[in-house]
Structure formats: C-alpha cells, structure tokens
C-alpha positions as CSV (number, residue, x, y, z in Angstrom):
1,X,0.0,0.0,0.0
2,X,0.9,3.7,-1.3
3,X,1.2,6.8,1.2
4,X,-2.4,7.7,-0.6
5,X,-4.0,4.2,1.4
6,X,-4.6,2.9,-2.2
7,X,-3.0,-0.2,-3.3
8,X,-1.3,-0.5,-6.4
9,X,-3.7,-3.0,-8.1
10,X,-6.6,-0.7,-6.8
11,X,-4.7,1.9,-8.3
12,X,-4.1,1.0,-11.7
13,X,-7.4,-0.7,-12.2
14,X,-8.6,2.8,-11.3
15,X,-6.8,3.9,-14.0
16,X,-8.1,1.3,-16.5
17,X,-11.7,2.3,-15.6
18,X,-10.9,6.2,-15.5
19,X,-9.4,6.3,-18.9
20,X,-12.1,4.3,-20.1
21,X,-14.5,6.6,-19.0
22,X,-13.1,9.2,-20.5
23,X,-12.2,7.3,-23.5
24,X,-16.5,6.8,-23.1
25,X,-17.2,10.4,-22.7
26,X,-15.1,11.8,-25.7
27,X,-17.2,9.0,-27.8
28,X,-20.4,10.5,-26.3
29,X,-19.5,13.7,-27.1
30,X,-18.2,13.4,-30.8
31,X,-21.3,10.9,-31.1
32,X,-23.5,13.8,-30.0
33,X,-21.9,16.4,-31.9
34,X,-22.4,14.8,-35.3
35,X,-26.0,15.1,-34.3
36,X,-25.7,18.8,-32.7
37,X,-26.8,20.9,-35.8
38,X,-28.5,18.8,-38.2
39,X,-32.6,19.8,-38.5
40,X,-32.6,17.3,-41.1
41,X,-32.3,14.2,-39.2
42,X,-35.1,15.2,-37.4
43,X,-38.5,13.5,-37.8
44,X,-41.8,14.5,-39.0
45,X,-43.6,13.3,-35.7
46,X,-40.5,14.8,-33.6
47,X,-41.5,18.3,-35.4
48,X,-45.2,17.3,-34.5
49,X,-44.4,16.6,-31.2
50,X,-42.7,20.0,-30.7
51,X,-45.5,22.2,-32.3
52,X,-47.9,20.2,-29.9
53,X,-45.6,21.1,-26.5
54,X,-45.5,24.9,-27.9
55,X,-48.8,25.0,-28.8
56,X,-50.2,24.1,-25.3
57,X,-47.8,26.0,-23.7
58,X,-49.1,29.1,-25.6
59,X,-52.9,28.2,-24.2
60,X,-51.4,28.1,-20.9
61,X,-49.9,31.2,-20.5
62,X,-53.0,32.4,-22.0
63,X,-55.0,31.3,-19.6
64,X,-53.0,32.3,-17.2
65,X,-52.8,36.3,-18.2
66,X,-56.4,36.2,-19.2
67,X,-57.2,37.2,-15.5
68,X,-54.4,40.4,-15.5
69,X,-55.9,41.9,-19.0
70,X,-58.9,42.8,-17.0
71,X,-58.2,42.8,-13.5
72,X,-59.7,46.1,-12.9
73,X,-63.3,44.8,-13.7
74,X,-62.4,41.8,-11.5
75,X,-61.6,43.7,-8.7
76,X,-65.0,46.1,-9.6
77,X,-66.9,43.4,-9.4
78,X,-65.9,41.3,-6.4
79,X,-65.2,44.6,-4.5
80,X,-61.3,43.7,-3.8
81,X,-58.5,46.0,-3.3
82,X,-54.8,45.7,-4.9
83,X,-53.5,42.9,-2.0
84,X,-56.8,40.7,-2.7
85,X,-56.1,41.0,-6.3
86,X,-52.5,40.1,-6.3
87,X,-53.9,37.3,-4.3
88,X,-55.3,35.6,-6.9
89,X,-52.2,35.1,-8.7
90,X,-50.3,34.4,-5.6
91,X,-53.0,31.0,-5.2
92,X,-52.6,30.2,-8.7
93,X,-48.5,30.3,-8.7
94,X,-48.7,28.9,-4.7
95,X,-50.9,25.6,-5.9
96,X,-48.6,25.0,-9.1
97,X,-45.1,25.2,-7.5
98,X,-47.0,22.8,-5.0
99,X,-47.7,20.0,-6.9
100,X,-44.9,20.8,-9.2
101,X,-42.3,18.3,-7.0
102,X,-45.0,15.3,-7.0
103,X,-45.4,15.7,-11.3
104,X,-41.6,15.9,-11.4
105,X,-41.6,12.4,-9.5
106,X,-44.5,10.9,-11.8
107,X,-43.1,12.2,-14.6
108,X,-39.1,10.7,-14.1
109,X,-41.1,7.2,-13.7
110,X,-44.7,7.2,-15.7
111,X,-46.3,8.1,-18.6
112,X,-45.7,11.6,-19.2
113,X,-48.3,11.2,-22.2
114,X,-51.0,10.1,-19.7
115,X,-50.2,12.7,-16.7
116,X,-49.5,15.4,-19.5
117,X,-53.3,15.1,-20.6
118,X,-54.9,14.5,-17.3
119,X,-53.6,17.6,-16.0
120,X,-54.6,20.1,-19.3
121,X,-58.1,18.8,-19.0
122,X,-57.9,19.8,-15.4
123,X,-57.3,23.0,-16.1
124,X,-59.2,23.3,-19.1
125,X,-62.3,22.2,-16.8
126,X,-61.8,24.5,-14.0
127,X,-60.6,27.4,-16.0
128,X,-64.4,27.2,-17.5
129,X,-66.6,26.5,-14.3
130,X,-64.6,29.1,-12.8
131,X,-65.7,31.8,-15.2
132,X,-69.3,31.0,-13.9
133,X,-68.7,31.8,-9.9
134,X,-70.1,34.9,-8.5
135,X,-68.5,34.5,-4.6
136,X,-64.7,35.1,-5.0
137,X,-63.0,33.0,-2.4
138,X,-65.1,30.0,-4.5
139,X,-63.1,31.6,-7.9
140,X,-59.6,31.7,-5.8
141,X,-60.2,28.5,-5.2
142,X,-60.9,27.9,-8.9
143,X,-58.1,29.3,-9.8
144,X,-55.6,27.2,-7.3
145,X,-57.3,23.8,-9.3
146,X,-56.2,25.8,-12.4
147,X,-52.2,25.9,-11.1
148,X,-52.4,22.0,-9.9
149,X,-53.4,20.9,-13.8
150,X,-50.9,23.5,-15.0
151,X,-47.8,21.9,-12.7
152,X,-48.4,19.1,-14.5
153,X,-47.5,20.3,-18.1
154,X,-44.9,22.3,-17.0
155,X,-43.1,20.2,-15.3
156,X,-42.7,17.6,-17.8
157,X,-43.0,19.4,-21.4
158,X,-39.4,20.2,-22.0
159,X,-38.0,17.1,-20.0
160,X,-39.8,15.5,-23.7
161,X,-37.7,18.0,-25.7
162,X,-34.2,17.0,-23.9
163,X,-34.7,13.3,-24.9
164,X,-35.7,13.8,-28.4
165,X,-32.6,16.0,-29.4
166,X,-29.4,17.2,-28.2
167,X,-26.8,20.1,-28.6
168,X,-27.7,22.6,-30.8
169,X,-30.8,21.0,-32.0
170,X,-32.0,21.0,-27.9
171,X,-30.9,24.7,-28.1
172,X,-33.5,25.3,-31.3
173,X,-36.5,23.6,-30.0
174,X,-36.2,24.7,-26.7
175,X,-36.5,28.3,-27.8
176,X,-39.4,27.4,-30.1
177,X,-41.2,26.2,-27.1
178,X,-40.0,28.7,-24.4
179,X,-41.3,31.7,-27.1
180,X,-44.2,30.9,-26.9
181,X,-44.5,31.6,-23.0
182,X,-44.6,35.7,-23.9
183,X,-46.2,35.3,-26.9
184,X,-49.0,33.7,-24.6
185,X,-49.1,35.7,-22.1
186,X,-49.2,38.4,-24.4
187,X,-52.4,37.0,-26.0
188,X,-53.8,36.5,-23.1
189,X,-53.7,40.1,-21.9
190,X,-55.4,40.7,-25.2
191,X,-58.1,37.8,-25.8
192,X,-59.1,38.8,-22.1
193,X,-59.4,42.4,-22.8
194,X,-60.7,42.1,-26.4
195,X,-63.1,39.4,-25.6
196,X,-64.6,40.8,-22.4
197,X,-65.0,44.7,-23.9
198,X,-66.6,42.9,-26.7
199,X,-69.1,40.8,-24.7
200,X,-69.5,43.3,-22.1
201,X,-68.3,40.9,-19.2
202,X,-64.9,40.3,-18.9
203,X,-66.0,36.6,-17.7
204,X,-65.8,35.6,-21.3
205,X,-62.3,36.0,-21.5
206,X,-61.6,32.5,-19.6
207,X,-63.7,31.1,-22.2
208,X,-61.9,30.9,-24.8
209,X,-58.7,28.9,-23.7
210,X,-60.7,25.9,-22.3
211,X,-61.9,24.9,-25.6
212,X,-57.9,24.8,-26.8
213,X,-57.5,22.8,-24.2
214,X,-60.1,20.1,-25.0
215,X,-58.0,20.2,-28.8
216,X,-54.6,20.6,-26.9
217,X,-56.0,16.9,-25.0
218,X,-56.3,15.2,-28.1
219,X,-53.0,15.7,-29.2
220,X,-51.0,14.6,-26.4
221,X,-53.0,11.7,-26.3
222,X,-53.0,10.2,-30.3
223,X,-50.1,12.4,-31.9
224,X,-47.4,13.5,-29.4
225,X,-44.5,11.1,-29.4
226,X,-43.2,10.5,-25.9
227,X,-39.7,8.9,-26.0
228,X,-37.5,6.8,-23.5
229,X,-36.4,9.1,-21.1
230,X,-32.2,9.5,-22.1
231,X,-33.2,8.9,-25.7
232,X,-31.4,11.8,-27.2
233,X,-28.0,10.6,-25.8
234,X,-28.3,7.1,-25.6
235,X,-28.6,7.1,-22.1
236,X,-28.7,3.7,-20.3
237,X,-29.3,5.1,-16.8
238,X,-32.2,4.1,-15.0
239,X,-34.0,6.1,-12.1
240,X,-32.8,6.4,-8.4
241,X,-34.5,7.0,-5.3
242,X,-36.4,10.5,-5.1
243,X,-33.8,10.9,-2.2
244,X,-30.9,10.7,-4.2
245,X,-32.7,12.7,-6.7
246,X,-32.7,15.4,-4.3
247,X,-29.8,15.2,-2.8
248,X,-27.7,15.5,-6.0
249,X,-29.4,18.0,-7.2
250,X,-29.0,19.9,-4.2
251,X,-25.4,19.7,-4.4
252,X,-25.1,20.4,-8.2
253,X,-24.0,24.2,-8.1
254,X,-24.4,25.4,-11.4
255,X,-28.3,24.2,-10.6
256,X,-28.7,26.0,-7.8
257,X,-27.0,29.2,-8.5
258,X,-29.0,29.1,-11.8
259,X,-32.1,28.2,-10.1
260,X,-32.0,31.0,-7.2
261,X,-31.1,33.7,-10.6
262,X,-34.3,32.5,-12.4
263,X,-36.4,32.7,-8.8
264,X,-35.2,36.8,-9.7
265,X,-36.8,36.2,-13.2
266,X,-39.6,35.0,-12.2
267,X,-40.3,37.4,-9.4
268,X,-39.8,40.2,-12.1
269,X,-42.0,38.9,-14.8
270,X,-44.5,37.8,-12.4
271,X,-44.6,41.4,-10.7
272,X,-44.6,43.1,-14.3
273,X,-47.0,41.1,-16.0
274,X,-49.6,41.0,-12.9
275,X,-49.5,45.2,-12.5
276,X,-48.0,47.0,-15.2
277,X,-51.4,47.5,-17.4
278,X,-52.9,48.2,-14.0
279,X,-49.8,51.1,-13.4
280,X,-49.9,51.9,-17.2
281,X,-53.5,53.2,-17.1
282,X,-53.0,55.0,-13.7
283,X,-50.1,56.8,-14.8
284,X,-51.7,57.4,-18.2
285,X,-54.5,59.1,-16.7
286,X,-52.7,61.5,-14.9
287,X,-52.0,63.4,-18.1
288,X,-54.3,65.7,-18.9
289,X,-56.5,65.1,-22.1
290,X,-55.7,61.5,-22.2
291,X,-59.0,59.3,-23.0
292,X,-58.3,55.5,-22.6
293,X,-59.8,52.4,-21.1
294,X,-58.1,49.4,-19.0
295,X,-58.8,47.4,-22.2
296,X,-57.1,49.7,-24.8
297,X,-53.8,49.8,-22.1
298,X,-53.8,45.4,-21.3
299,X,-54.2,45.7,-25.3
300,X,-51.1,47.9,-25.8
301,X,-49.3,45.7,-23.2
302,X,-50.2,42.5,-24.2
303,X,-48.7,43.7,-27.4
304,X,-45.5,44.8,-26.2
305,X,-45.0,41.2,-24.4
306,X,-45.7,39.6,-27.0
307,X,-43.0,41.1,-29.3
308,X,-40.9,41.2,-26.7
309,X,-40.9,37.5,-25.6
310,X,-40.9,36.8,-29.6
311,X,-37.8,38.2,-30.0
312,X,-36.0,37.6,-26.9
313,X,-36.2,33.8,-26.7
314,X,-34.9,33.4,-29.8
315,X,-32.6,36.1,-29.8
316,X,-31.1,35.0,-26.2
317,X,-30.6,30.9,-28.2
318,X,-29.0,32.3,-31.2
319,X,-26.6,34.1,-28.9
320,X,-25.6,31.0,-27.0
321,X,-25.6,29.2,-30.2
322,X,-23.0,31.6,-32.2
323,X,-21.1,32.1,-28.5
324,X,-20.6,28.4,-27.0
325,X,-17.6,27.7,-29.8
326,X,-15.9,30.4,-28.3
327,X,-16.4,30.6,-24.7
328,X,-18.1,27.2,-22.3
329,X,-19.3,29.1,-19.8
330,X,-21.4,31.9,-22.1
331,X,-24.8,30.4,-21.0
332,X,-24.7,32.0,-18.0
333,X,-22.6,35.2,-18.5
334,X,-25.6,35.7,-21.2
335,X,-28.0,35.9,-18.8
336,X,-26.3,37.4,-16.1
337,X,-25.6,40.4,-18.1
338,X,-29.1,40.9,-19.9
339,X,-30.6,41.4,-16.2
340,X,-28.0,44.1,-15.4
341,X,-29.2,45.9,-18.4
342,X,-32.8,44.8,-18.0
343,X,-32.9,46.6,-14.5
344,X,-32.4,50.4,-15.2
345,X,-34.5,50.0,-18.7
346,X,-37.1,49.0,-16.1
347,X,-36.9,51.4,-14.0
348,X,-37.0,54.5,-16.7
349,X,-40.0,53.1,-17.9
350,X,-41.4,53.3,-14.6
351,X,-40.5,56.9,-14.1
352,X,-41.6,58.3,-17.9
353,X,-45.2,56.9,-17.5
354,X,-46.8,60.2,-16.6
355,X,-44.7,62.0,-19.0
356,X,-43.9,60.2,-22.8
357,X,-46.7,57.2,-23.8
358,X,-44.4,56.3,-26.1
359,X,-41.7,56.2,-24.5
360,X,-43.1,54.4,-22.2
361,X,-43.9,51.9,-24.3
362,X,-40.1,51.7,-26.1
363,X,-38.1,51.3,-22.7
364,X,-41.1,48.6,-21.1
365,X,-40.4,46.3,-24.3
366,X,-36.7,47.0,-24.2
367,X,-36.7,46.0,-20.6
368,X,-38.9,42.8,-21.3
369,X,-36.8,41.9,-24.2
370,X,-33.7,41.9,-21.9
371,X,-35.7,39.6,-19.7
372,X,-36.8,37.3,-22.0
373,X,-33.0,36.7,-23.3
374,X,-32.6,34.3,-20.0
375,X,-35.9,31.9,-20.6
376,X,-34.8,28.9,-23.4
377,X,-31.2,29.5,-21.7
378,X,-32.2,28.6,-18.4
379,X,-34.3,25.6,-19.5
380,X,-31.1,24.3,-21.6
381,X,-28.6,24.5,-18.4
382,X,-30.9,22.6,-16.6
383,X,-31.2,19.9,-19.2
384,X,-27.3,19.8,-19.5
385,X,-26.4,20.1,-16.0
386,X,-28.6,16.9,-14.8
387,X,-28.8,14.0,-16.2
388,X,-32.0,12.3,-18.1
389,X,-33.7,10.0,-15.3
390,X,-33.4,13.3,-13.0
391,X,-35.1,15.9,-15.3
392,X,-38.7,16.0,-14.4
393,X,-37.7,16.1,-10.7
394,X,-34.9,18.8,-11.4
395,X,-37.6,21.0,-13.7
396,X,-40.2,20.6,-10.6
397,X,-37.3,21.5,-8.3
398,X,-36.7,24.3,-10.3
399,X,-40.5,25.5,-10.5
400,X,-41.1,25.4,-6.5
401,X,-38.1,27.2,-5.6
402,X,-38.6,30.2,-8.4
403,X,-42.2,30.3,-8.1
404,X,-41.9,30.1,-3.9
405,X,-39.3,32.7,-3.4
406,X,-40.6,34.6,-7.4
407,X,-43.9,35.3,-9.3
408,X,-45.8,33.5,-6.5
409,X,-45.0,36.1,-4.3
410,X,-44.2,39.2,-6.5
411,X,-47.6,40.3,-7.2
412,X,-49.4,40.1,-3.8
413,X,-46.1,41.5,-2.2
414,X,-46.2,44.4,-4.8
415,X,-49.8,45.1,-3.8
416,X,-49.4,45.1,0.0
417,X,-46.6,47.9,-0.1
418,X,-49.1,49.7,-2.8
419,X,-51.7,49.2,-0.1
420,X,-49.6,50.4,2.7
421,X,-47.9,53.5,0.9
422,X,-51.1,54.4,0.4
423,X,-52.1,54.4,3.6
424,X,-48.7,56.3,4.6
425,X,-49.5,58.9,1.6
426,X,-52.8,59.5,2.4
427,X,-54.2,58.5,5.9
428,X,-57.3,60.1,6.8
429,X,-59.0,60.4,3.4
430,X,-59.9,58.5,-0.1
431,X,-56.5,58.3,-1.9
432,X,-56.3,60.9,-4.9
433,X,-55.0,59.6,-8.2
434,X,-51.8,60.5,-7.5
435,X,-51.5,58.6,-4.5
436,X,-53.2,55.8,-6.5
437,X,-49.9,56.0,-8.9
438,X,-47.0,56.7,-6.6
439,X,-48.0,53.7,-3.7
440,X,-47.9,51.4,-7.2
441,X,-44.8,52.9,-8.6
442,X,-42.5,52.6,-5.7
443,X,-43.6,49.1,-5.2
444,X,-42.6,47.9,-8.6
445,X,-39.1,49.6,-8.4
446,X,-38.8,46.4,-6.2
447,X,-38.1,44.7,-9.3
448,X,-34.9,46.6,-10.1
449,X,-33.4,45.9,-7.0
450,X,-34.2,41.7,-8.0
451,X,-33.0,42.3,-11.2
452,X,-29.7,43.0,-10.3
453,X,-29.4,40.5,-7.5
454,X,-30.5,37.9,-10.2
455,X,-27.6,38.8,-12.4
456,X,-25.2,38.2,-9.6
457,X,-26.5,34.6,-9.6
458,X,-25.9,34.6,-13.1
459,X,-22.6,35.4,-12.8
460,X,-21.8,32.9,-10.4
461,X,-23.1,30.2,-12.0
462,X,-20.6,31.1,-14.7
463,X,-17.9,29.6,-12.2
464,X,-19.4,26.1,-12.4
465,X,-20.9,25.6,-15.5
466,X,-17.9,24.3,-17.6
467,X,-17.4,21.2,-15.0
468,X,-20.7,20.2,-13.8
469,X,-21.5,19.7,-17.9
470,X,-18.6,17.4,-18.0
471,X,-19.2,15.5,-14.8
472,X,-23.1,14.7,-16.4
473,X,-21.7,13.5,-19.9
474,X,-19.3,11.6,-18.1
475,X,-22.0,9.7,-16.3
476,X,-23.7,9.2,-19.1
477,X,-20.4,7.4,-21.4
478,X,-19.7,5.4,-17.7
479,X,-23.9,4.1,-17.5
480,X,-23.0,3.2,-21.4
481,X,-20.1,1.7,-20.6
482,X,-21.2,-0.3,-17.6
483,X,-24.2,-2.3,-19.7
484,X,-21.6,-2.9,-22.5
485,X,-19.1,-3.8,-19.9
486,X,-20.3,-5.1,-16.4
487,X,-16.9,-5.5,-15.0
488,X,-15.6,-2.0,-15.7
489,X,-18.2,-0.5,-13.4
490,X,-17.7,2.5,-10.7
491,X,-19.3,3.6,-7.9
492,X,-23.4,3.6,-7.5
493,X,-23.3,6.9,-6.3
494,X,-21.0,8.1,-9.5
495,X,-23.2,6.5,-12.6
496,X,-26.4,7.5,-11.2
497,X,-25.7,10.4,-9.5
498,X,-23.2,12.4,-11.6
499,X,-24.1,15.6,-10.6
C-alpha cells in the first residue's frame, strides 16, 4: 500500500476504468456532436411533437394572463383592493409550484403522455366552471385547481424535448417552445381584454382557452411522441430514489445558482405582467386630455409582451448558439448580463409613465426583451447540468423554488406595499390619483433591485458551469459503458448520480 491508502492493483485498475470513462465520454461527445446541428435528421412526428408542446404552452400562458388583461373589472366586481387582487395570482403560482415536485416524480417514472393530458383537461375544466362563480373565495379556489393541472404540463414538457434532441438542435426547439410563454401571455392580456370589452363581461375572456384545451388533450393523447427518457443521448441510466434525486441536485451548483437567478426572473416577470397594465393606465390618466380604457392599455401591453418575448427567446438561443464555440461558460454570463441591463430599462420606464406614452412603451419592451433573453437559456442549463432519469424532478425542483421565493409572491407582495404606501400617503381620506400611482410605482421599483441580485446569480453560476456539464456527460459514457461492460463498473453513487 501507497502513502495515498490505495493499493497499487486498486490503483491502476482505477486507471483502467478512468481512462475508459473518458475514452466513453469523448465517444459520447463526438457521437453527439455529429447530431448537434443537423434539422434534417429530425423526424416528422418529432416536429409534431414539438408544435404540440408549444402549442399548449401558448394556451397556458393564456390562460393564465387572461385574469391580469382585466383585472380592474375583477376587482370592480368582487369589490377587492390591490392585496386581494395580487392574491389571486399568488394562489394560482402557490398551488402550481406545490404540486410541481409530485409531477416531477411521476413524470421521471410514468407516462408523461398520460399525466400530460390528465392535467390540461384539469385546467381546461376548471378554468371554465370558474368563469361562472359569482363568490370570489369559490373563484380563488378555482383558480388554485387551475395551477395543480398547470404543474403538471410544465413540469414535464421540455424534459420530452431533452430526450428527443441534443446540442444545438436541444438549443433550437427549446427556444421554439419557451417563445411561446410571452407570446401567450401576451395573448392573453389581449383575448381577455378584447373578448370581455366585446361581450360586455370580462368573464368571457376565460372562455376561450378551455376549448384549446379540450383540442390541446387530443394531441397529447393520439399524436405526441413520448420517448424513452435519455433517448437523445443514448442514455442507459435508469431512475434512483427520489432521495438521491434530491440530494444531487441539491449539491449540483451550477443548478442552484442558476435556479435562485431564475427565482429573480420570475419574481420580475411575475410582478410586471400582474400590475404593469394596471400602473400603465393610472399613470396614463394623470395626463391631462388623455382618454383611454383598461382594455385599450392590457391591449397595448399584451402587445409589447408579445414582441418582446418573440424576439428575446430566440434572440437569447442564437446568442448562446453563435457564443458556446468560443467561450463554455457563455450560457450563464448571457443571462447574467441581460438582467444588469434589463434593470435600469425598467426602472426608466417606470419613471416616464406620466410623461412620454411612447416612450413608455419603447423602454417597457426593451426592458422585457432583456428579460426574456434568460428563458430557453435557463431551461437548456438545466437539461445539460442533470442527467435524463433526474429531469422532471430537477424541472419541478426548479418551479417550487422560483415560483416560492418569485412570481408566487411578487404580485401580492407588490400590492401590500401599494396598499400600505397608500395608507402612509394618504391617511385620513380617499386616496387621490396621485396617490393611486406613486404607492404602485414605488412598489414595482422592487423589481430593479431583484433584477440586479439575479444577475449576480448569473454570474456565479458562470464559475461552475464548464465542469458540472462534464461530470453529467461523463456519467452518461460510464452508464453506457457499464451495460456494454459489467466488470468495468464504478461507484453507484458516481453512474447514477453524476451531478
């Protein structure tokens, strides 16, 4: 025995197995890499299956933002002030990061095909009866049913994506299915608005998604492929305990970090898309000679979102495309930096609202396009960074702690320090329109302040990025290696851990 305590037959067998491994993982990589950009290998129902995934994730963020487009009638009607109306959001986000860890664990193990489409027609069913209840803590109720069938979609949905392609290709479809989370929400600010000025109750707004749905349903059901989870990669690893699963992916930094600077996303989208047509229209009419409507403003903004979203997912992929030749760790540094700039374009747009419409208008999308760089990003560290049988779990992981500590907190949080600057402002009498404004305003330059923290995260997660990518391809050539090759087999903890 050695000074190191390891014997020298222990030691060179180590070396046998360790420069196999690697010998495993360079074959794994070139094997992938030959598959990294090529669209045309890439199968009719693989395209199908993609379209399907973006196309109910476009109903669901529309159902979703249906609600914010005409909040101010819901909060007319129901007789609610700005804390009760962030509420609803807040039990929406609350019941989907909830159940978001218990789809992550059906969906590392079961049909995600079967799960998928239980949980839209959930939604789509609730999201319907709920337009029909006149006593609102019955329709916040509603609308927590609404998150449960939700967590199950999002949970799984690009987990399907990661084991159909790789690389590049992963990089493409991803973005294609992450654009169409503004482009959704952006729809939905304006089906609700357009639909409920046009009916004359804004109830009929949630009544247009549900029937998508029922179509969405069919889909998944007798079109969408679902593959072998590891598919892509020719993964041979097979599930672990749910505490392993945790465990490892508690320890994976470049998860974490990543995961605590999308929780700043989130917080900041979810803040922004429940109140800014609400602070829009405020601020609007304290000009004078300005004649508008909440519908015409969650119009305008719904607009904005959209092309904002549709040009930042993309645009924030093709960046990390062009960049990843030339620098490893660019994922991260891409999204670290497009929060540092999203943050002062934020808060400009904040301050001009009284002043320049247009303006306005410019540095809100600017802002949101800055934000939306991070979205497809984020979804492809996660997919790189853990490996396949841990992916739903890790994607639900990923959805309670950003939706906890984020958008399931932003917008009732936002409207209790409206609420109480109000009260500060204006304490013995019915708060004047300018009051109305400010208590908003200075509650959402909360987001700034998140923005910035969240590009710190960014930035650290830089520092990992490069080696906990390796360590997961690596598990992957030593799980190949080790069904090819029972005797030239590591550690459990090493093949099905890895992160």
């Amino acid at each position: 025995m050695d000074q190191s305590g390891i014997t020298p037959n222990t030691s060179n067998q180590q070396l046998v197995i360790n420069s196999d491994n690697d010998s495993a993982t360079a074959l794994l990589q070139e094997k992938q890499a030959r598959r990294r950009d090529n669209l045309r290998d890439v199968s009719l129902v693989e395209y199908m299956t993609v379209g399907i995934l973006c196309f109910v994730n476009l109903i669901n963020y529309m159902d979703r933002f249906t609600l914010a487009g005409v909040l101010s009638d819901v909060q007319d009607e129901f007789g609610i002030d700005n804390a009760m109306g962030g509420l609803l959001q807040t039990v929406f986000v609350v019941a989907y990061m909830v159940f978001a860890p218990l789809f992550g664990y059906l969906g590392d193990r079961y049909s995600r095909r079967i799960i998928m489409s239980y949980g839209v027609a959930l939604w789509s069913l609730t999201t319907f009866l709920g337009s029909f209840i006149d006593n609102f803590v019955v329709f916040t109720i509603f609308r927590g049913l609404v998150g449960i069938g939700e967590a199950s979609y999002s949970t799984i949905a690009p987990t399907i994506i990661s084991d159909l392609f790789v690389g590049n290709v992963r990089s493409k479809m991803l973005a294609f299915f992450y654009f169409a989370i503004p482009v959704g929400s952006g729809l939905g600010y304006i089906v609700g608005s357009v639909a409920g000025a046009a009916a004359g109750n804004w109830r009929w707004g949630l009544r247009i998604t549900p029937f998508l749905g029922a179509v969405a349903v069919a889909l998944i059901m007798w079109v969408m492929e679902d593959p072998k989870r590891g598919q892509a990669e020719d993964s041979q690893m097979k599930p672990s305990t749910y505490k392993d699963d945790i465990r490892s992916i508690i320890r994976n930094p470049s998860f974490m970090l990543s995961t605590l600077a999308f929780t700043c996303v989130a917080f900041v989208a979810g803040a922004l898309a429940w109140w800014g047509p609400q602070f829009i229209y405020l601020g609007l009419k304290m000009q004078e000679d300005v004649n508008i409507t909440q519908e015409s403003v969650s119009y305008k903004f719904g607009l904005v979102g959209m092309f904002a979203g549709a040009l930042g997912v993309p645009l924030g992929s093709a960046l990390a495309q062009r960049l990843r030749t030339r620098a490893a760790d660019c994922d991260p540094l891409i999204c670290g930096f497009a929060l540092l700039a999203s943050a002062p374009l934020v808060y400009f747009a904040l301050v001009a609202v009284t002043a320049h419409v247009a303006l306005t208008y410019c540095l809100m999308f600017a802002g949101m396009l800055t934000l939306n760089l991070t979205w497809s990003i984020v979804a492809d560290i996660v997919l790189y960074v853990v490996i396949p049988p841990r992916r739903s779990t890790a994607e639900a992981f990923q959805i309670l702690i950003s939706h906890m500590l984020g958008d399931a907190g932003s917008p009732y949080l936002v409207g209790v320090i409206s609420e109480s600057l109000k009260r500060s402002l204006s304490p013995e009498e019915q708060p004047s329109p300018q009051v109305e404004f400010s208590s908003l305003q200075y509650a959402l330059f909360v987001t700034c302040f998140v923005e910035v923290i969240g590009g710190i995260f960014f930035l650290l997660t830089a520092i990992y990025i490069v080696r906990d990518k390796l360590k997961v391809d690596r598990a992957i050539a030593e799980a190949e290696a080790q069904s090819t090759e029972p005797s030239h087999s590591t550690a459990d903890e090493e093949v099905t851990g890895g992160e």
